[in-house]
Backbone as CSV, one residue per row, in Angstrom:
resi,resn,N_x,N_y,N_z,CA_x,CA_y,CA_z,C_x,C_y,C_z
1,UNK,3.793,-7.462,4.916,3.675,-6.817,3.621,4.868,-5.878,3.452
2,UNK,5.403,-5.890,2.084,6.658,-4.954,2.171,6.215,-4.117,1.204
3,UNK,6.638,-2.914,1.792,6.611,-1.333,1.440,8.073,-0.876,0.908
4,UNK,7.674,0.131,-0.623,8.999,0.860,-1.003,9.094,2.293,-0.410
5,UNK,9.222,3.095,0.261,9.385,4.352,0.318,10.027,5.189,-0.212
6,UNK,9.676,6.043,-1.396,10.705,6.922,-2.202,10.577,8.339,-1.834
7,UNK,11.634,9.186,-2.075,11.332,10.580,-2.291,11.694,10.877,-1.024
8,UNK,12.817,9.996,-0.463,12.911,10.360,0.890,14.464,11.155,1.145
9,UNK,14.230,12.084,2.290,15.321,13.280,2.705,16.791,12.128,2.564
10,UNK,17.517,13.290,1.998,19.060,12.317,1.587,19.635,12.138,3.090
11,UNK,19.729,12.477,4.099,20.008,12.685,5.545,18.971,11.688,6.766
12,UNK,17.940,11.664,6.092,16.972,10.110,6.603,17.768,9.249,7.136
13,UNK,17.512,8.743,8.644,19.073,7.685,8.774,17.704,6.061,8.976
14,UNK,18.457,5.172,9.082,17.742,3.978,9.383,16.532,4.236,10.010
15,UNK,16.975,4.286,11.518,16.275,4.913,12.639,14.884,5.734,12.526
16,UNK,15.098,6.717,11.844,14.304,7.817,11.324,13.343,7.161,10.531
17,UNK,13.760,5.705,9.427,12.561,5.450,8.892,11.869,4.570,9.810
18,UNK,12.416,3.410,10.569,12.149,3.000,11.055,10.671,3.485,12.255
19,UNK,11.131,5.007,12.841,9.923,5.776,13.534,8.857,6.094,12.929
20,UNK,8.968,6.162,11.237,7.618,6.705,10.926,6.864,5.929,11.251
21,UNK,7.273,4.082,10.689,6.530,3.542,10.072,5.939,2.817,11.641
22,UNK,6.853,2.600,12.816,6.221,2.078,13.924,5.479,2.438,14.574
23,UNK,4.824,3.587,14.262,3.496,4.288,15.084,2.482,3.591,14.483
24,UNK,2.431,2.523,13.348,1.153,2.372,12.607,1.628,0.704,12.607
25,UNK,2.043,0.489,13.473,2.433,-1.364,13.705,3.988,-1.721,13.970
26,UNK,3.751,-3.175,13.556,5.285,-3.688,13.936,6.029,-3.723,12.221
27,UNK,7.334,-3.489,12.823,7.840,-3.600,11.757,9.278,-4.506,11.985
28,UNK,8.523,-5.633,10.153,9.771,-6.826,10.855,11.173,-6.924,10.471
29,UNK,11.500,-5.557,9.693,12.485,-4.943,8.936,12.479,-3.706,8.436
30,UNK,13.468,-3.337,8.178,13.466,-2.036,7.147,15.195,-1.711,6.958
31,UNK,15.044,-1.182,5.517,16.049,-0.588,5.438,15.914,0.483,4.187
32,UNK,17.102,1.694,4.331,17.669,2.362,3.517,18.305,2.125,1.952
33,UNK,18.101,2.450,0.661,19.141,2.249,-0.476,20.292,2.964,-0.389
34,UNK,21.435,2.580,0.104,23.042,3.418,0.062,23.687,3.631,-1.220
35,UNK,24.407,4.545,-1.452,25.154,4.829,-3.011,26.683,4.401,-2.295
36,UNK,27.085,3.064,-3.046,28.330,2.157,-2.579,29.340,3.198,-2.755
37,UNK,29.576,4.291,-3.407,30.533,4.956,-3.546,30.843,5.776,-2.440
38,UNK,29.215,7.036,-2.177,29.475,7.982,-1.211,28.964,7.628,-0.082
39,UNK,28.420,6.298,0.494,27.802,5.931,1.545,26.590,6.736,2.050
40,UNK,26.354,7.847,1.197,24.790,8.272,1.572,23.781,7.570,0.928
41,UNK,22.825,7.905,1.291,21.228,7.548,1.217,21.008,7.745,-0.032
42,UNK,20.352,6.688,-1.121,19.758,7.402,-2.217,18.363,7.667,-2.697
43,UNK,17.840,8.002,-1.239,16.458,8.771,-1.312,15.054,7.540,-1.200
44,UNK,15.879,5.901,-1.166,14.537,5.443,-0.944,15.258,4.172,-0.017
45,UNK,13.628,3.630,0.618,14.180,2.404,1.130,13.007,1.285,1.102
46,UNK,13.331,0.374,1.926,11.861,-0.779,2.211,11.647,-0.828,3.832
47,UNK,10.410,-1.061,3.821,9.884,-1.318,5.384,8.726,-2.753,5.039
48,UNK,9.272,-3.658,5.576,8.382,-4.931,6.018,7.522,-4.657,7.618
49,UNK,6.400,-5.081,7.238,5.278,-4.620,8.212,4.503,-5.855,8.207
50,UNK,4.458,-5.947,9.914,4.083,-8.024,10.096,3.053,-7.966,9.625
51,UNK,2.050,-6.978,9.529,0.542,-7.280,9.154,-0.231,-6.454,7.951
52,UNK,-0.899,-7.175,6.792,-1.570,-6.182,5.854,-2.155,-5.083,6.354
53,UNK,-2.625,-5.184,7.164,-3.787,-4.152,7.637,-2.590,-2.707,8.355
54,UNK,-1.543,-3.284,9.206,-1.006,-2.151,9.548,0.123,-1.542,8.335
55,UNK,0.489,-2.473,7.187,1.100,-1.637,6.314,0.206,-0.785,5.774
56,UNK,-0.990,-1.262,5.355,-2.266,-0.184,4.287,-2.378,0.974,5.404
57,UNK,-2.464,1.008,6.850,-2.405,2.070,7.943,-1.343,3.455,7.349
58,UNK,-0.287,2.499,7.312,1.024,3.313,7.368,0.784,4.266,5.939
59,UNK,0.531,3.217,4.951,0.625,3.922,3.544,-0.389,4.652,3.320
60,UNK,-1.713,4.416,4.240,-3.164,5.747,4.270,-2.405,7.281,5.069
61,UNK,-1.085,6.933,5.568,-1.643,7.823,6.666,0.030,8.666,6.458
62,UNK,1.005,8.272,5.313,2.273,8.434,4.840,2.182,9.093,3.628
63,UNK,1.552,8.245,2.797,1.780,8.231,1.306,1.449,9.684,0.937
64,UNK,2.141,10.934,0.649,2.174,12.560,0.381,1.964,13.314,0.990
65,UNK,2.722,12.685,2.238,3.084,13.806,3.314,4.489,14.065,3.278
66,UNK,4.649,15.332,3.931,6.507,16.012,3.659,7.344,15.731,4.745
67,UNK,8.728,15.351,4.547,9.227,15.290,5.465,10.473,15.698,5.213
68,UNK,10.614,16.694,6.190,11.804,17.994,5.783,11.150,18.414,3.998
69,UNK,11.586,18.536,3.510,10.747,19.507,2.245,10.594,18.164,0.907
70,UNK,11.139,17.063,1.447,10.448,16.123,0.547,8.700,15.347,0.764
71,UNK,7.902,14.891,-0.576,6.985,14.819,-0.410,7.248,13.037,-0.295
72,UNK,7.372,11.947,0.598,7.529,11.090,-0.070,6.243,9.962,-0.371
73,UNK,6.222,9.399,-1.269,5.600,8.148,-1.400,5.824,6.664,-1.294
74,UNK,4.749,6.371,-0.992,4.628,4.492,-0.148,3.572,3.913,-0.675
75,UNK,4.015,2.575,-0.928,2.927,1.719,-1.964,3.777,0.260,-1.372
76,UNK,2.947,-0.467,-1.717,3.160,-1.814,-1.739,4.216,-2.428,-2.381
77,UNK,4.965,-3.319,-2.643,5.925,-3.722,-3.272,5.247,-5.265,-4.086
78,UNK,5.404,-5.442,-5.392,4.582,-6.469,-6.195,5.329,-7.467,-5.666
């Protein structure tokens, strides 16, 4: 199941998303949105998660909590 994550710290590196989301399953991808100009982060990314049950985990247990002083949110991707 693939997940959008928004509202996320501009300094968030791959890695970093990658840890939230593997405490709550496997994850069979993920990545960051980059701004092609300044090569930073533009605050959101995707995480593919092998199984429904451990993405709905991730997004019960993610979705408006803070990290560094952002609140971010996680939902499903249509």
């Amino acid at each position: 199941m693939k997940l959008i994550v928004l509202n996320l710290p501009r300094d968030l590196t791959e890695h970093g998303l990658a840890d939230l989301f593997n405490t709550h399953g496997e994850i069979t991808s993920h990545n960051l949105v980059m701004d092609n100009i300044t090569g930073l982060s533009k605050g959101f990314g995707f995480v593919e998660m092998k199984s429904e049950l451990a993405a709905n985990a991730a997004i019960e247990a993610l979705h408006g909590t803070k990290i560094k002083k952002s609140k971010i949110r996680v939902k499903p991707v249509n």
